[in-house]
ZAFILO-155287 format. One record per residue: residue number from 1; residue in three letters; chain; x, y, z of N, C-alpha, C, O, CB in turn. Coordinates in nm, 3 decimals, always signed. Glycine has a CB too. Layout:
REM residues N
[NUM, 'ALA', 'A', [X, Y, Z], [X, Y, Z], [X, Y, Z], [X, Y, Z], [X, Y, Z]]
...
END
This chain:
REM residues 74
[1, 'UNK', 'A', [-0.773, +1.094, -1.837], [-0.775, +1.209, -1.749], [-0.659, +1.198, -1.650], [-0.625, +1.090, -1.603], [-0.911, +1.221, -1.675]]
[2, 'UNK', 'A', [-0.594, +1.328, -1.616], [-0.478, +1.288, -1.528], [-0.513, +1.390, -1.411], [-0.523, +1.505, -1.452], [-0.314, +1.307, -1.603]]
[3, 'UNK', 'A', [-0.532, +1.374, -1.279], [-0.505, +1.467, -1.144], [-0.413, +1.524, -1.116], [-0.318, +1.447, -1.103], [-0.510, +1.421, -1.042]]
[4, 'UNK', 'A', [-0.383, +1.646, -1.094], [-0.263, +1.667, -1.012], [-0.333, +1.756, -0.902], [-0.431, +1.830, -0.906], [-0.128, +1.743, -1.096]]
[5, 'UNK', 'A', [-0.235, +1.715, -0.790], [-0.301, +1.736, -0.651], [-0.174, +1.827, -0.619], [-0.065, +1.773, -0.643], [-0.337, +1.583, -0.540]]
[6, 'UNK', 'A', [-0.170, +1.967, -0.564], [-0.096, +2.056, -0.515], [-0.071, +2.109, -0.400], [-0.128, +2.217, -0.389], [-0.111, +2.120, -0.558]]
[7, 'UNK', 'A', [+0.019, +2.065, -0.267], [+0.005, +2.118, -0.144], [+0.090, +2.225, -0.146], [+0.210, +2.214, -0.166], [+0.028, +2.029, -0.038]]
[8, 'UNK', 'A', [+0.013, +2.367, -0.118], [+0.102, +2.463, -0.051], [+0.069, +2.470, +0.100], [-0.027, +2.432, +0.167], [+0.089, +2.605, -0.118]]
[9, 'UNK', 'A', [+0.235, +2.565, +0.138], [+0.195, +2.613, +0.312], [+0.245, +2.725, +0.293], [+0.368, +2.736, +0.295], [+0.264, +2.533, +0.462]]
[10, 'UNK', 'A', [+0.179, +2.813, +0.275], [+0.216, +2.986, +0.297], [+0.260, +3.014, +0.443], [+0.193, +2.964, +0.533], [+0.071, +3.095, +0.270]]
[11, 'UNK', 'A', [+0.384, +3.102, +0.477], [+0.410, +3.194, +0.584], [+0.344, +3.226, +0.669], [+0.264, +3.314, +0.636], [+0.435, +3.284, +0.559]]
[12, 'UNK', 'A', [+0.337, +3.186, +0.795], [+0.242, +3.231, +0.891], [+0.174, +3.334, +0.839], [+0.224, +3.423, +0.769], [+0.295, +3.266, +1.012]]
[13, 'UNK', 'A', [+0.023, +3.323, +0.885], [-0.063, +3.405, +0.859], [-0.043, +3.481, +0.724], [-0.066, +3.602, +0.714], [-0.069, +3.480, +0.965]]
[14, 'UNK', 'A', [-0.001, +3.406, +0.623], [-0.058, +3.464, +0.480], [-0.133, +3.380, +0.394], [-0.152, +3.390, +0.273], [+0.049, +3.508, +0.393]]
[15, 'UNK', 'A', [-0.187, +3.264, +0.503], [-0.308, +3.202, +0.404], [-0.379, +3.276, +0.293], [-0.374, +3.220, +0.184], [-0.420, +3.165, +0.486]]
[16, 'UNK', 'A', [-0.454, +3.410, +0.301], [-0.557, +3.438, +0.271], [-0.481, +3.490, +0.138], [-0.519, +3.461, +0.025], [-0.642, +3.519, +0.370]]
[17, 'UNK', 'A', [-0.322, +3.604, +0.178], [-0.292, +3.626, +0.022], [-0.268, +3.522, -0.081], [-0.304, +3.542, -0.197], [-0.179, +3.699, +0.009]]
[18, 'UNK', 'A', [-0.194, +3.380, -0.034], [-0.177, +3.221, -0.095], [-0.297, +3.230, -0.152], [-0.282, +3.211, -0.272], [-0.158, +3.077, +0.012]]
[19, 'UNK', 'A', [-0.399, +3.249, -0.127], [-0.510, +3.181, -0.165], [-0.591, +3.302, -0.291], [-0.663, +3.274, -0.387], [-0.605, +3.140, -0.009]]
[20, 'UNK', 'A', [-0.547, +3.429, -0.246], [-0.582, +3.529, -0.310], [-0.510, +3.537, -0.500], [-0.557, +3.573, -0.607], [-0.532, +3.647, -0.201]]
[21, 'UNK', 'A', [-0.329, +3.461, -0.435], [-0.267, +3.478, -0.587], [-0.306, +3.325, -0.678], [-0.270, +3.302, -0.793], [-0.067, +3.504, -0.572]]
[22, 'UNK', 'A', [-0.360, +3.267, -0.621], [-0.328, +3.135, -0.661], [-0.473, +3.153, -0.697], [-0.478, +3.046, -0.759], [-0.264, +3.010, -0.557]]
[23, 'UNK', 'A', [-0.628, +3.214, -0.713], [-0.707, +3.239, -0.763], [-0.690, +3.313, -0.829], [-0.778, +3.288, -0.911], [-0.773, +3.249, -0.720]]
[24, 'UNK', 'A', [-0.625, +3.420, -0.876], [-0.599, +3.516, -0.926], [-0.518, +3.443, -1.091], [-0.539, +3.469, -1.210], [-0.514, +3.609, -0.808]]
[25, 'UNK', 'A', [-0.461, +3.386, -1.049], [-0.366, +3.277, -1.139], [-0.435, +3.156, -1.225], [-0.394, +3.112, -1.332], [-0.264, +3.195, -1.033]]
[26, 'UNK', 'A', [-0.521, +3.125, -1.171], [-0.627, +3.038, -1.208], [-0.729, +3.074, -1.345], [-0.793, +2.998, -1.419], [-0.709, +3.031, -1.081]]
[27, 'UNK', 'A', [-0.717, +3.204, -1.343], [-0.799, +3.263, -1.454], [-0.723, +3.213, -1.602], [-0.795, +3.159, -1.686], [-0.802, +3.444, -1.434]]
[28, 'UNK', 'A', [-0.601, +3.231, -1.627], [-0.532, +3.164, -1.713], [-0.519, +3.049, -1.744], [-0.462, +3.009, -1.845], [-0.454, +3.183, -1.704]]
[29, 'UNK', 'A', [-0.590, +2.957, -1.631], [-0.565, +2.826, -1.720], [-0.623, +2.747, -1.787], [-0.561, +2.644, -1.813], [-0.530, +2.755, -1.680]]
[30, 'UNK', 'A', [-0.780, +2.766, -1.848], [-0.873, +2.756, -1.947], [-0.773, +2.800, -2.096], [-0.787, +2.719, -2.188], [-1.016, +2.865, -1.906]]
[31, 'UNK', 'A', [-0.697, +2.893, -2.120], [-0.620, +2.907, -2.207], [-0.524, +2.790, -2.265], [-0.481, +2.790, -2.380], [-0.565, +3.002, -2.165]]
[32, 'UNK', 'A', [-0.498, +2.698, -2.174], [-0.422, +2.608, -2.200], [-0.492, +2.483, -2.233], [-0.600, +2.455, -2.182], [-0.340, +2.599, -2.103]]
[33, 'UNK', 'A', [-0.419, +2.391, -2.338], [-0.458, +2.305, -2.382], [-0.486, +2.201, -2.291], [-0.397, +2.177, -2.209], [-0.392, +2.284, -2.465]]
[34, 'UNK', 'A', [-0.602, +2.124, -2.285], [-0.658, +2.013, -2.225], [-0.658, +2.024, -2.035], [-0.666, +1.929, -1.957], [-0.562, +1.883, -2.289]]
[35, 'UNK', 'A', [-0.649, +2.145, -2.008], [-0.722, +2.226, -1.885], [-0.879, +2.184, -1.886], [-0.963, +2.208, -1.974], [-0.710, +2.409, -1.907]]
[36, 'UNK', 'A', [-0.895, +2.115, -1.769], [-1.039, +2.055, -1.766], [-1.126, +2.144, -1.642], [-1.227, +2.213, -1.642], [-1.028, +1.871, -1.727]]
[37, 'UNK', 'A', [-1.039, +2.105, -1.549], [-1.111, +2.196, -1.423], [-0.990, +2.214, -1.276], [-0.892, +2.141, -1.262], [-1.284, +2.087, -1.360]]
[38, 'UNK', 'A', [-1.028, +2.323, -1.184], [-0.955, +2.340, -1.103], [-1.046, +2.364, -0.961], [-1.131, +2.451, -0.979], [-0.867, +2.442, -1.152]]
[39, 'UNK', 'A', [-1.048, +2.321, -0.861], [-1.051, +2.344, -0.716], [-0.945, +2.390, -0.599], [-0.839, +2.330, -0.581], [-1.086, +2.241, -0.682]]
[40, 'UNK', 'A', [-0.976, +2.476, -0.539], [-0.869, +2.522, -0.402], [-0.974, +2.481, -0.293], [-1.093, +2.506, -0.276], [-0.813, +2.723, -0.385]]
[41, 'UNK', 'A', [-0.869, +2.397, -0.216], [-0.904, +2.369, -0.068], [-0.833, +2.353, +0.045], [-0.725, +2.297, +0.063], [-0.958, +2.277, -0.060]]
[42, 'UNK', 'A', [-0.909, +2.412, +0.122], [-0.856, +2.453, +0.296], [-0.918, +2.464, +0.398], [-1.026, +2.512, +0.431], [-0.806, +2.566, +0.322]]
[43, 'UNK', 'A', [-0.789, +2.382, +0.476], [-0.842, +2.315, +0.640], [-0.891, +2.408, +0.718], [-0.794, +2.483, +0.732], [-0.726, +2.250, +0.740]]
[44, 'UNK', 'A', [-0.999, +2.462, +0.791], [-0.997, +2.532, +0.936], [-0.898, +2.553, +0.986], [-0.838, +2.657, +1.012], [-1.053, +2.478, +1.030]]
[45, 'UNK', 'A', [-0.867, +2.387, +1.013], [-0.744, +2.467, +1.148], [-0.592, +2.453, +1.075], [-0.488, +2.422, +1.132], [-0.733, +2.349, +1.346]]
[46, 'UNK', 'A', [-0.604, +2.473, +0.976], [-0.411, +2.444, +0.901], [-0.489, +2.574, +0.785], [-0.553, +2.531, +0.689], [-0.335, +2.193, +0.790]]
[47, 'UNK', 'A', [-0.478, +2.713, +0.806], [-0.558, +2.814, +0.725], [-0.438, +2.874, +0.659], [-0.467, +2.987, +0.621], [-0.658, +2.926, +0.814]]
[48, 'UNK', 'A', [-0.308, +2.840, +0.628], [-0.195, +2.834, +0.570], [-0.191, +2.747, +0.509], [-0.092, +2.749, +0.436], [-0.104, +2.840, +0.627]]
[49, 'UNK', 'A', [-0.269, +2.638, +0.495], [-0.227, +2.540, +0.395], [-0.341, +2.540, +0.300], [-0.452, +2.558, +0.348], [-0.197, +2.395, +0.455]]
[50, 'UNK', 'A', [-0.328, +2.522, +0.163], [-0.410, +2.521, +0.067], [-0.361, +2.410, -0.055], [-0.253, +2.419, -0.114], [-0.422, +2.667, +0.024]]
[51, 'UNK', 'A', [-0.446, +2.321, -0.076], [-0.441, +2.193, -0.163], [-0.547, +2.231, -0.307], [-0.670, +2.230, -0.316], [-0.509, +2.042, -0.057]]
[52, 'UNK', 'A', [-0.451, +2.261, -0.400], [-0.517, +2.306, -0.512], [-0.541, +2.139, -0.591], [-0.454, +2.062, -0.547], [-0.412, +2.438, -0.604]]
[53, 'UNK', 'A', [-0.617, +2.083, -0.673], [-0.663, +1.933, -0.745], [-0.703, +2.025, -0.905], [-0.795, +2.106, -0.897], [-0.845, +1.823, -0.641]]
[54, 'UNK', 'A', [-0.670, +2.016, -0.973], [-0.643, +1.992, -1.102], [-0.694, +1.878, -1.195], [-0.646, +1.765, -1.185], [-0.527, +1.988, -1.100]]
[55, 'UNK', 'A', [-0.782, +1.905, -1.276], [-0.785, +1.778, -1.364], [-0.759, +1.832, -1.500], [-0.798, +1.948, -1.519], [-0.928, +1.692, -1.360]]
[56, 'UNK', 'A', [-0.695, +1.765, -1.605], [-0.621, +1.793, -1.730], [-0.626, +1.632, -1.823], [-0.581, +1.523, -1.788], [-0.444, +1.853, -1.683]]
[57, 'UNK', 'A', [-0.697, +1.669, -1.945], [-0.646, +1.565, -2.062], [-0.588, +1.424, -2.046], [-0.634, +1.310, -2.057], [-0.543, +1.626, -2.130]]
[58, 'UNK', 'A', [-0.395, +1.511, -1.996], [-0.303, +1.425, -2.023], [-0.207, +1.499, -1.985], [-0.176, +1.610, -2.028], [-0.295, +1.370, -2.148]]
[59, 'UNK', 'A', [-0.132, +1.405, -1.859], [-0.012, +1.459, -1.807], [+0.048, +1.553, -1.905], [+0.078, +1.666, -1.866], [+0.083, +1.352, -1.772]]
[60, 'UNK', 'A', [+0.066, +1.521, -2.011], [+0.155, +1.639, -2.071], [+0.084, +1.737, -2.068], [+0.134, +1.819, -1.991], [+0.208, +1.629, -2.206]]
[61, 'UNK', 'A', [-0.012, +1.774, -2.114], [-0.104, +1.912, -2.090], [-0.050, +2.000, -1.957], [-0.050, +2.123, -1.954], [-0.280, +1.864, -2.057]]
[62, 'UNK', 'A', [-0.019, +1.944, -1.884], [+0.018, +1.999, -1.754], [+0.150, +2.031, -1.770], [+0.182, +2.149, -1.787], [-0.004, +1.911, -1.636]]
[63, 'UNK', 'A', [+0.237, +1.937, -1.766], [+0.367, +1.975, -1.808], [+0.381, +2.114, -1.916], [+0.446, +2.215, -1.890], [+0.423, +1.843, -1.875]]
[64, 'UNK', 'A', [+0.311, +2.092, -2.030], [+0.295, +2.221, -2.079], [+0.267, +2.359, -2.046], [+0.325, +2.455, -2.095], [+0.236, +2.208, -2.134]]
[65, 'UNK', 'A', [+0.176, +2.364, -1.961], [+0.130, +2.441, -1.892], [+0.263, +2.526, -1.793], [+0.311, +2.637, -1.814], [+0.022, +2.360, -1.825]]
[66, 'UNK', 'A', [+0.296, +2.426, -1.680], [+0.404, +2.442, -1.610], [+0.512, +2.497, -1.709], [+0.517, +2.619, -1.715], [+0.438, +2.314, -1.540]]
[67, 'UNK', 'A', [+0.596, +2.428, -1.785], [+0.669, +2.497, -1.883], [+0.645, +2.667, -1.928], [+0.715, +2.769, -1.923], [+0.644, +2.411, -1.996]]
[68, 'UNK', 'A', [+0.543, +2.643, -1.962], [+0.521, +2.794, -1.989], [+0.499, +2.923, -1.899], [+0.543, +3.038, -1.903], [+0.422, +2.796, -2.056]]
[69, 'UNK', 'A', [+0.427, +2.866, -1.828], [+0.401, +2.937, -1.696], [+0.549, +2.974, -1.637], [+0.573, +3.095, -1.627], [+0.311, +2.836, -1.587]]
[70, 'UNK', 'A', [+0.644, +2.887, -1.598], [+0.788, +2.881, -1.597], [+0.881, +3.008, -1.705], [+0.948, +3.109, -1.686], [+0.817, +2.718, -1.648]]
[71, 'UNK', 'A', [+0.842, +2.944, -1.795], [+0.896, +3.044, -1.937], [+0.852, +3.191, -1.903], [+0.918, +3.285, -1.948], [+0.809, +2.995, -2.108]]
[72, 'UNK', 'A', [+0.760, +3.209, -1.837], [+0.747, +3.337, -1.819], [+0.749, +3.419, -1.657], [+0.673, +3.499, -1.603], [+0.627, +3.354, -1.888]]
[73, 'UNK', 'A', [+0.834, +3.375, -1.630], [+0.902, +3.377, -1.442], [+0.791, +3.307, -1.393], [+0.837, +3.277, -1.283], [+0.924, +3.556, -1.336]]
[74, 'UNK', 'A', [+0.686, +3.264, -1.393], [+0.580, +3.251, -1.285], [+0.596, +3.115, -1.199], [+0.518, +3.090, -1.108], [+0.431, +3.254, -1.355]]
END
């Protein structure tokens, strides 16, 4: 099993859209090979910052993922 741990910091006061596209985005990644599970989390008082954790297969699964996701502007 491999983690990947993701810190964003959205633009003052656009926590909520960060958090809005990056769920929104999330729906796609059951499609991908060895996609296990995903969580978003965020501080009270840092409400611009959001730490997405990822668990996947095998590093490459992810890399794959990214690649493609990439391959298609995202």
């Amino acid at each position: 099993m491999t983690v990947v741990i993701v810190r964003f910091r959205a633009r003052p006061g656009l926590g909520e859209d960060l958090v809005a596209w990056l769920t929104a985005n999330q729906a796609a990644l059951p499609a991908h090979a060895g996609f296990q599970h995903i969580v978003l989390c965020r501080d009270p008082h840092e409400p611009d910052c959001v730490v997405e954790i990822e668990r996947w297969d095998r590093a490459e699964d992810h890399r794959a993922m990214v690649e493609a996701v990439g391959a298609r502007g995202g």
